[in-house]
C-alpha positions as CSV (number, residue, x, y, z in Angstrom):
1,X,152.8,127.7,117.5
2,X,153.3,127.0,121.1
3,X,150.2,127.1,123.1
4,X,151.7,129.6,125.5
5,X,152.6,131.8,122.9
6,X,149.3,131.4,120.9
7,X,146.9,132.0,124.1
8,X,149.2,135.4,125.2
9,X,148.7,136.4,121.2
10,X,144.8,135.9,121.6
11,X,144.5,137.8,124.5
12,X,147.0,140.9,123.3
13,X,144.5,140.7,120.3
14,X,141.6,141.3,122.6
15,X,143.4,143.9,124.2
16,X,142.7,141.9,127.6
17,X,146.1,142.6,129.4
18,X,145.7,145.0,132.2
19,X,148.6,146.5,132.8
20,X,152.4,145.8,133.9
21,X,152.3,144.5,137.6
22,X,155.6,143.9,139.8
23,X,156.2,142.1,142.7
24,X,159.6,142.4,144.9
25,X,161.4,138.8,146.0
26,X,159.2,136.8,148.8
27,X,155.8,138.9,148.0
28,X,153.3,136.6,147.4
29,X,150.7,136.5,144.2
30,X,148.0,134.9,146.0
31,X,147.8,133.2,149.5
32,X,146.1,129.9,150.4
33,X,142.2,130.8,151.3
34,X,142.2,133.3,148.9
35,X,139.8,133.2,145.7
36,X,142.1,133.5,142.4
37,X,140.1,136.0,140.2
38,X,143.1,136.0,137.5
39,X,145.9,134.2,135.1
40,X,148.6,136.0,135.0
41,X,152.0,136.0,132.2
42,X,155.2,136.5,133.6
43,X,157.2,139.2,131.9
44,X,160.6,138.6,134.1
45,X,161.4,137.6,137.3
46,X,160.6,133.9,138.9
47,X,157.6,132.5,141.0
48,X,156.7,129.3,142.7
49,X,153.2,127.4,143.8
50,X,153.7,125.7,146.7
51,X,151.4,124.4,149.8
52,X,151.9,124.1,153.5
53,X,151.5,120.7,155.0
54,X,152.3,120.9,159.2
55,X,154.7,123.9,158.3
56,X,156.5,121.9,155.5
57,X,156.6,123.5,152.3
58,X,156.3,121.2,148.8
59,X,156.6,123.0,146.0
60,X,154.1,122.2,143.3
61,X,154.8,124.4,140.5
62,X,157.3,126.9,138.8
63,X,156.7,130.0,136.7
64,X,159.3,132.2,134.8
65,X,159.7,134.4,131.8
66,X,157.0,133.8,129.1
67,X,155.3,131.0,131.3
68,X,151.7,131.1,132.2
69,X,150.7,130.9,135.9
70,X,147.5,131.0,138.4
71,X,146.3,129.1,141.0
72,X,144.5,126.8,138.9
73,X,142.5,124.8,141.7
74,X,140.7,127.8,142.4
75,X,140.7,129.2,139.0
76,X,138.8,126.3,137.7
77,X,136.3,125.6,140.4
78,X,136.0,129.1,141.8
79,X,136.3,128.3,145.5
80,X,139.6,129.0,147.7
81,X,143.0,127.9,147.4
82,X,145.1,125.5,148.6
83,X,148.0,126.8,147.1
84,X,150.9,130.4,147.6
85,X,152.6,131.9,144.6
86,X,155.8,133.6,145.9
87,X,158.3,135.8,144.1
88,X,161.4,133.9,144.2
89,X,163.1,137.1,142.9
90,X,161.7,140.6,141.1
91,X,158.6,139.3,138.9
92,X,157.1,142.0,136.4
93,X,153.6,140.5,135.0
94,X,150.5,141.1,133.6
95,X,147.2,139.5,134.0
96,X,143.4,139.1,132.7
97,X,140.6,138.7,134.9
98,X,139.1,135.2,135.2
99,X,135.6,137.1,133.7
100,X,137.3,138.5,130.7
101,X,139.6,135.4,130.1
102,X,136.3,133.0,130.5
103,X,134.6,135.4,128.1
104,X,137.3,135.3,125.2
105,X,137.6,131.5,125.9
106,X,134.0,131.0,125.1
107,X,133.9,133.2,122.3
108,X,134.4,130.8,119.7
109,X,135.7,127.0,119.5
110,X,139.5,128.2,118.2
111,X,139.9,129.7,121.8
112,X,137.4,126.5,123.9
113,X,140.0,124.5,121.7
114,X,143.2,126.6,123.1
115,X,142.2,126.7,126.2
116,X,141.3,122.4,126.4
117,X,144.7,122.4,124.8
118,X,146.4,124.3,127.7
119,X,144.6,122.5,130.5
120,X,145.6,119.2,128.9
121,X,149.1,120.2,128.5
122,X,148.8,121.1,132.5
123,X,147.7,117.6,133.3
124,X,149.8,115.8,131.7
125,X,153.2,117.6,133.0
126,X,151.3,116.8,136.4
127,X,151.0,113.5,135.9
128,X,154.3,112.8,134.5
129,X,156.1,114.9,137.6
130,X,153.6,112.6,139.9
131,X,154.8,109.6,138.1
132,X,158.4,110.4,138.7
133,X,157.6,111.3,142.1
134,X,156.3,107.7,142.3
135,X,158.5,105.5,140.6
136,X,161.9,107.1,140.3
137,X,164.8,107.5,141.6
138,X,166.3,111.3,142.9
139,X,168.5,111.1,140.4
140,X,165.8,110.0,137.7
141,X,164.2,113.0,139.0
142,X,166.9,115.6,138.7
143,X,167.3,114.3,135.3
144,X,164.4,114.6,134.0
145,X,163.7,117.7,135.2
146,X,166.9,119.1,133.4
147,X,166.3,117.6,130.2
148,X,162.7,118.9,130.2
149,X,163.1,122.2,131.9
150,X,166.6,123.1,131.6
151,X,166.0,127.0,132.5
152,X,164.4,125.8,136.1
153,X,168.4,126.0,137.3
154,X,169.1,129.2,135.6
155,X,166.1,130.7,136.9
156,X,165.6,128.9,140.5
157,X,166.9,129.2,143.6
158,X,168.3,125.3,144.5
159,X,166.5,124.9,148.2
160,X,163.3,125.3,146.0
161,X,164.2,123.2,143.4
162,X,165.3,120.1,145.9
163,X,161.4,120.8,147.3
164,X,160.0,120.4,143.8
165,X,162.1,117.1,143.2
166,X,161.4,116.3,146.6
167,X,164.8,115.6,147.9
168,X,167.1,117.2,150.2
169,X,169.2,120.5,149.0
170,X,172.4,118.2,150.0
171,X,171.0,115.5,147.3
172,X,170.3,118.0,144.8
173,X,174.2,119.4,145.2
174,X,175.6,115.8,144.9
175,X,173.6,115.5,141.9
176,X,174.3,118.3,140.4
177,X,177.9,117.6,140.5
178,X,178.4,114.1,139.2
């Protein structure tokens, strides 16, 4: 079973969920300086993490239907954010608060083990997206990212996907068409 799917089962068996949540296109989830007190699974709808560096954007992160999402720095560690989650378009989720979902999690080692599992899975598409950032080329990027993640371009808006990849919108558009 995925590890997505397995983690949302666990905590629908728990009965954890609070209820549906929505948030309308550009709203944000959390801001940076803000203490992330959740995890949260989207229903419908897209999101992006992203930080601010001198009023430039870089995107970090995507999240769309049946993905898992937080601000994970401050999830972890418990201090404030670096990061923004924005609705890139209508986003229905649910969430669990960091208290319960630490309190399932340590409830036995099937969940310790899911949750290990999830935060390994996290690191590793980090360090493979920081290793293409690295190494390859823009259109080794865009590649990879479409063999990987093919629903990013059904689901995202382009401007945000050039950010991710970290090449120009006019780049992406060249790419996109040879």
């Amino acid at each position: 079973m995925d590890i997505i799917k397995e983690l949302v089962t666990t905590i629908s068996e728990a009965s954890l969920w609070g209820d549906p949540m929505c948030l309308e296109r550009n709203e944000y989830l959390i801001s940076e300086g803000n203490i992330e007190t959740a995890l949260y699974f989207i229903n419908s709808g897209s999101l992006r993490i992203f930080m601010l560096d001198e009023n430039e954007e870089h995107t970090i992160r995507f999240g769309y239907k049946d993905s898992i999402i937080t601000a994970l720095d401050s999830f972890v560690k418990g201090g404030k954010t670096s990061f923004y989650i924005q609705a890139l378009k209508k986003t229905s989720y649910k969430s669990i608060s960091k208290i319960d979902f630490n309190a399932l999690m340590n409830k036995n080692s099937r969940n310790k083990d899911l949750w290990k599992k999830l935060l390994e899975a996290f690191v590793i598409q980090q360090m493979e997206r920081e290793t293409d950032l690295l190494t390859s080329s823009p259109e080794a990027r865009y590649h990879r990212v479409l063999k990987r993640s093919p629903q990013v371009f059904q689901e995202i808006p382009h401007k945000y996907i050039a950010s991710y990849l970290r090449m120009s919108p006019e780049t992406l558009s060249r790419l996109k068409k040879s």
